[in-house]
N, C-alpha and C positions, 0 to 999 in steps of 0.2 A: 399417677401423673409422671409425666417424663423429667427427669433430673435435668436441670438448665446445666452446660458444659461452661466451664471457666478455662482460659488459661492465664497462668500463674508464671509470668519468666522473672526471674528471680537469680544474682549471682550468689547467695549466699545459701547452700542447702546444708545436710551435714553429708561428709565428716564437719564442715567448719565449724569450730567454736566462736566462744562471744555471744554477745546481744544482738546483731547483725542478723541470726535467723531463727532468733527464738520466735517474732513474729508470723510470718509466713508458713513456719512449721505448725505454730499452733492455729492458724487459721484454715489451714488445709484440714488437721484432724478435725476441727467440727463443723467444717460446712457443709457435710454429708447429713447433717440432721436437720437444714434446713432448706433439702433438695435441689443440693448444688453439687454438682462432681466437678471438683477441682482435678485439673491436669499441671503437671509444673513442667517448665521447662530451666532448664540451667548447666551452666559450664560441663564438659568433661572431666578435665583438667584444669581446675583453676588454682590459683596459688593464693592458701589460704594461710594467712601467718599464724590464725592459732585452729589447732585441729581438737574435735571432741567425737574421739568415734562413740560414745555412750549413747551419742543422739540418734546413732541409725535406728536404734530399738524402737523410737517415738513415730518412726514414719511406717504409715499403714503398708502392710504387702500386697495389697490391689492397688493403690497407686500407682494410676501411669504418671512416668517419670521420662523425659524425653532430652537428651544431649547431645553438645555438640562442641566440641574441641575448640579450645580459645587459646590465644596467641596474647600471650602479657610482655610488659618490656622488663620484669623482673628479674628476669632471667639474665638479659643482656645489662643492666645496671648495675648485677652482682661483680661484672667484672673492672668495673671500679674499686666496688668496696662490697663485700657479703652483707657485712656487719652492718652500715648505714643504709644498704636496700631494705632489708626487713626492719630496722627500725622505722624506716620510714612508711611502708607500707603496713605496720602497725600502726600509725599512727604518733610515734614517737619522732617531733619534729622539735630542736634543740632550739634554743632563743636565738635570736638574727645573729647577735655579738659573739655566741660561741660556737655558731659553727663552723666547721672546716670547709675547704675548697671543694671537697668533692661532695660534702651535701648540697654546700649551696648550686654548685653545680648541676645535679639530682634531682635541686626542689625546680632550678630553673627549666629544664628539661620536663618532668613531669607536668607545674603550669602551663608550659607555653607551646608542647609541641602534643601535648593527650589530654585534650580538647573534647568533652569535659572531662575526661578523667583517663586511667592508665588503659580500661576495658573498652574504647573507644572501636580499637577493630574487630572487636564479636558483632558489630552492629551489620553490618550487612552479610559476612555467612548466616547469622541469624534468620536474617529477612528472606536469605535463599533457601534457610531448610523448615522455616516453620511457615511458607507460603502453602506447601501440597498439603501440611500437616492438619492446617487449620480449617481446610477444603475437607480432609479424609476424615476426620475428628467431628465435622460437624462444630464446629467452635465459634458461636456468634459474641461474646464479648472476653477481654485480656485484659490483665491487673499488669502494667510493671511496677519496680518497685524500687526505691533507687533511694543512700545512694547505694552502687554506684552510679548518677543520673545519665550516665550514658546507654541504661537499659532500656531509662523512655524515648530514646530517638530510636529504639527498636517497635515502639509502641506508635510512635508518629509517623514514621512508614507505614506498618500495615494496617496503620487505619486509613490511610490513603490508597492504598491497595485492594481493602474490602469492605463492604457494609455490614464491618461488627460494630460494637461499645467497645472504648477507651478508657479503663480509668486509672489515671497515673498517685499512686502509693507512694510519697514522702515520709519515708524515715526521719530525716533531716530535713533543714532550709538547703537550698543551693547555693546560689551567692552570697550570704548571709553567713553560710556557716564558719565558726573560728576558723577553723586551719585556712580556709582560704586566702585568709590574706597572708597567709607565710608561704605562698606557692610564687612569690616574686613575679608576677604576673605582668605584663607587658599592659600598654594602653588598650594594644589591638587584641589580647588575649580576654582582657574584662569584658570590652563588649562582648566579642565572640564568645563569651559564657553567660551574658545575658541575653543576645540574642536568642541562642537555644531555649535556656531556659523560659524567655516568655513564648517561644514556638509551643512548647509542649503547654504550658499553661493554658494558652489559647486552645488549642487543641484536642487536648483530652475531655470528653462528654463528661467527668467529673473529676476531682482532686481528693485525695485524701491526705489528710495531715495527722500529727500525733499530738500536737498542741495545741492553742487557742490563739498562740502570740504569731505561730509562723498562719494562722487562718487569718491574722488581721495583716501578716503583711501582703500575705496572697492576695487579699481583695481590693487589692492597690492596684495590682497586676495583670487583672480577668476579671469576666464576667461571671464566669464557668461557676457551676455549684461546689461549693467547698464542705468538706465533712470532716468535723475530729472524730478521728477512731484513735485513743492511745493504746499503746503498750499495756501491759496487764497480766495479771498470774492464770498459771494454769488450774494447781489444787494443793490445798494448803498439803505440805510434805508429812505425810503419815509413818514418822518416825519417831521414835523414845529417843531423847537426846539432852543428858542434862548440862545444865547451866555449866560454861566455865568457872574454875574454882577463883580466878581473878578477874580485877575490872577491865575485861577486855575490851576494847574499843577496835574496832573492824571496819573495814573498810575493802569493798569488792568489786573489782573491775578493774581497769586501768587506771593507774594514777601520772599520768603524765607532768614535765615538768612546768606546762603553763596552769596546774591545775593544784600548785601544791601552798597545800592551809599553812601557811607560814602562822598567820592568827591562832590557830588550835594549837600549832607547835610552842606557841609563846606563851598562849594557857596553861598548857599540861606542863611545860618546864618551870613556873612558877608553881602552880599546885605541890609540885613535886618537890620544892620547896618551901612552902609554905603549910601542907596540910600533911602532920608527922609521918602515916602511914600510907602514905597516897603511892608515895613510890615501893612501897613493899606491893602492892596489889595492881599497879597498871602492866597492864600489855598491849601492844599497839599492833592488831595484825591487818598486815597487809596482803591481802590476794587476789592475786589478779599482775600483769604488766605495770612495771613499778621505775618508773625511770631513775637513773644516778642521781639524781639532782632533788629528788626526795630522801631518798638515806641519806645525804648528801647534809641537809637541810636539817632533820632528824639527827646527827652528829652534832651538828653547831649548836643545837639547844639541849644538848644534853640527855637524848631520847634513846641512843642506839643499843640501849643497855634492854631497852625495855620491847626492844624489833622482834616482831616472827614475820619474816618474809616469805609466804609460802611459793611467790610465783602462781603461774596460772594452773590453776584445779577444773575438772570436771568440774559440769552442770549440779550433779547431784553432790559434791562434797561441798561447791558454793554453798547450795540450799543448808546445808548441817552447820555449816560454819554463820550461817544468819540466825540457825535456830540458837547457836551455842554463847554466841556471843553476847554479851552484856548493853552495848551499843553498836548501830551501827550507822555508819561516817556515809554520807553523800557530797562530795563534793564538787562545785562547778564554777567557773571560770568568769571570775568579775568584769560581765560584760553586758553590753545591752546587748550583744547577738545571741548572748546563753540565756537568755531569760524563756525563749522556745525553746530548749532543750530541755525535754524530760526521758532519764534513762531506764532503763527498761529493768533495770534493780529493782528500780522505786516502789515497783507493784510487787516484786517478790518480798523485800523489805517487809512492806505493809503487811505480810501473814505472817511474818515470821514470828509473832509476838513478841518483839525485841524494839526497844525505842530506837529512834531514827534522829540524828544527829545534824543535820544537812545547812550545810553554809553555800552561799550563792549570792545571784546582782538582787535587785531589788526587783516586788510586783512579777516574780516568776512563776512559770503554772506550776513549781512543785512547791512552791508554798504554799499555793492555796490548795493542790491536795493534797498535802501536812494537813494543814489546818483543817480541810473539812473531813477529813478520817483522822481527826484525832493520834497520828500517829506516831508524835514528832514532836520536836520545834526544828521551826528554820531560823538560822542567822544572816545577815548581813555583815558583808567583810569591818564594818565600822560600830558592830557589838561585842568588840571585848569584853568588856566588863558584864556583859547580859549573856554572853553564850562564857563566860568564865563561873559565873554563879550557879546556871546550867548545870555546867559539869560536875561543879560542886554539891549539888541537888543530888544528882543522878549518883554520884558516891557515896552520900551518907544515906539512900534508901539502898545503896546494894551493900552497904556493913548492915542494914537492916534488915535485909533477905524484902524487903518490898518495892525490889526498882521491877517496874514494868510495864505493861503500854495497854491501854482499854480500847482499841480501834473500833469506827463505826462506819455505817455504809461502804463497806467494800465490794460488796456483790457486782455494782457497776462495771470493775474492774477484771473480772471474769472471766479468760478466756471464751466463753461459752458467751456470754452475756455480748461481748465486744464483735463477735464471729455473727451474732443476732444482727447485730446495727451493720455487719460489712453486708451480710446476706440481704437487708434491708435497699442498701445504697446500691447493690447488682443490678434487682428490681426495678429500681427509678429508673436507671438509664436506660 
């Protein structure tokens, strides 16, 4: 039987680091087993703030891979400030009150003039070079995948253009998501980013989401069929890796400053005082993008004694640092918009055999998949005294060499298993 042709345009391939293309990389590697040739398309040159060249090794060498040179305002913003472009395009956006003239200037500028977002003009050389392409390729249906959501007005064009399938891949919410409202957005800038985004809504022959909470607000919005496909691991990491000899507490990914557990910080400085040997044994490692204003935070309560700040690691020293660590920290941003957010740790997390520590809003999907794989608890920002006993728990079975985590049903979670449900939802359309 003839392999059905995918194309896949995507701004995140590797080199880039992050969660960003762990996705899309692992769906391409197994959709070949369920007679699908996936094609990617993506940036030349994009400006990726964190780089992981470890990741070229995971992408197959028959892969077609197909680019085309993109044009970012990153370049030109540096000459304002170096330092405050790449924070910003990390994702490192400072509280309203402390920023300086030329962020807010930056955030105002990226809101209101890169509509939806900074990659805004890749969208029509796009449309110009993957028109013959998709003619030559034989290519009857494309996945975008966004964010950054300016990929799908690459996808709402040439479904206008030709009689393929459309199916638009949410990462994230669009409107909805945190940062957006730190983007100082104009009256005429909101709609115009609602507008778009109910375009594509409309439009795309189906949606895919990574959570249950952004499928309920989507079906407020469209008719269109909706599908959870989340994030998910690839294979549990086949390495010998013994236990930290301290009570490490870990925490991987970015920790930005709207995202920081003042609550855990006020925990662990009272344990630290209150339980004799607690501060002999704690270590607080942080890796991953870690803003001022967590050390910061981390000083005032007494903690900085106890810091390993690795900064950002490879993919594969992450994975060693989950196996190694004693607990590890998820945390997310007391919000009704973060209750859709689930990060794409969570499912590496879940193998790693290491309990899972995760503070968040209330009724979020990562609670309930804590609680139905066993692999965790979640807190809410208003259980001190229940995520403090927690912690307390979690130390006296690791003086007892028995802290550890019995996780169930995860196969769902699967790279392989999740790639079954995308190759499923190709089908339908």
């Amino acid at each position: 039987m003839e392999r059905k042709k995918i194309l896949i345009i995507t701004y995140y391939w590797p080199p880039a680091g992050g969660p960003g293309v762990q996705r899309w990389l692992k769906f391409v590697k197994y959709l070949p087993e369920f007679e699908i040739e996936p094609l990617v398309y993506c940036p030349e040159n994009p400006h990726y703030p964190i780089l992981d060249e470890t990741l070229h090794t995971e992408v197959s060498s028959g892969l077609k891979i197909f680019k085309q040179p993109i044009k970012e305002p990153y370049q030109f913003a540096q000459l304002f400030s170096k330092t405050d472009t790449k924070k910003i395009s990390s994702g490192i956006i400072p509280k309203a009150k402390k920023q300086s003239l030329i962020q807010k200037l930056l955030l105002f500028i990226r809101g209101n003039f890169f509509i939806p977002d900074a990659r805004k003009n890749w969208v029509k050389p796009s449309i110009e070079f993957l028109t013959p392409l998709i003619e030559k390729e034989g290519i009857d249906t494309i996945i975008t995948t966004g964010p950054p959501h300016s990929l799908h007005l690459i996808g709402l064009e040439l479904k206008s253009l030709f009689s393929l399938k459309w199916i638009a891949d949410f990462r994230d919410p669009w409107t909805t998501i945190g940062y957006h409202e730190q983007l100082k957005l104009t009256a005429k800038s909101q709609k115009r980013h609602k507008e778009l985004e109910q375009k594509v809504l409309q439009a795309a022959h189906a949606i895919i989401v990574t959570s249950f909470n952004t499928k309920k607000e989507f079906e407020l919005k469209t008719q269109q069929p909706i599908h959870v496909i989340t994030n998910g691991y690839d294979k549990v990491l086949n390495v010998k890796t013994e236990k930290d000899k301290n009570f490490s507490i870990a925490h991987i990914g970015s920790l930005l400053s709207d995202r920081n557990p003042k609550l855990l910080w006020e925990v662990l400085s009272e344990l630290c005082s209150e339980i004799a040997d607690f501060k002999d044994h704690l270590e607080i490692k942080l890796i991953g993008v870690v803003s001022e204003e967590i050390v910061k935070s981390l000083s005032e309560h007494q903690l900085i004694a106890y810091l390993k700040n690795y900064g950002y690691v490879s993919h594969k020293e992450a994975l060693e640092h989950q196996k190694k660590s004693q607990i590890l920290l998820l945390i997310e941003i007391n919000s009704t918009a973060t209750k859709a957010i689930i990060p794409g740790k969570l499912f590496e997390y879940m193998i790693s055999e290491t309990p899972i520590v995760a503070i968040g809003p209330e009724d979020s999907d990562v609670e309930t998949i804590i609680r139905h794989t066993n692999t965790g608890a979640y807190f809410n920002y208003s259980d001190k005294a229940r995520l403090k006993q927690h912690i307390t728990t979690c130390f006296e079975d690791f003086l007892n060499g028995s802290l550890r985590v019995n996780a169930i049903g995860l196969e769902p979670y699967s790279r392989r298993s999740l790639t079954k449900q995308l190759a499923e939802v190709v089908e339908m359309v």
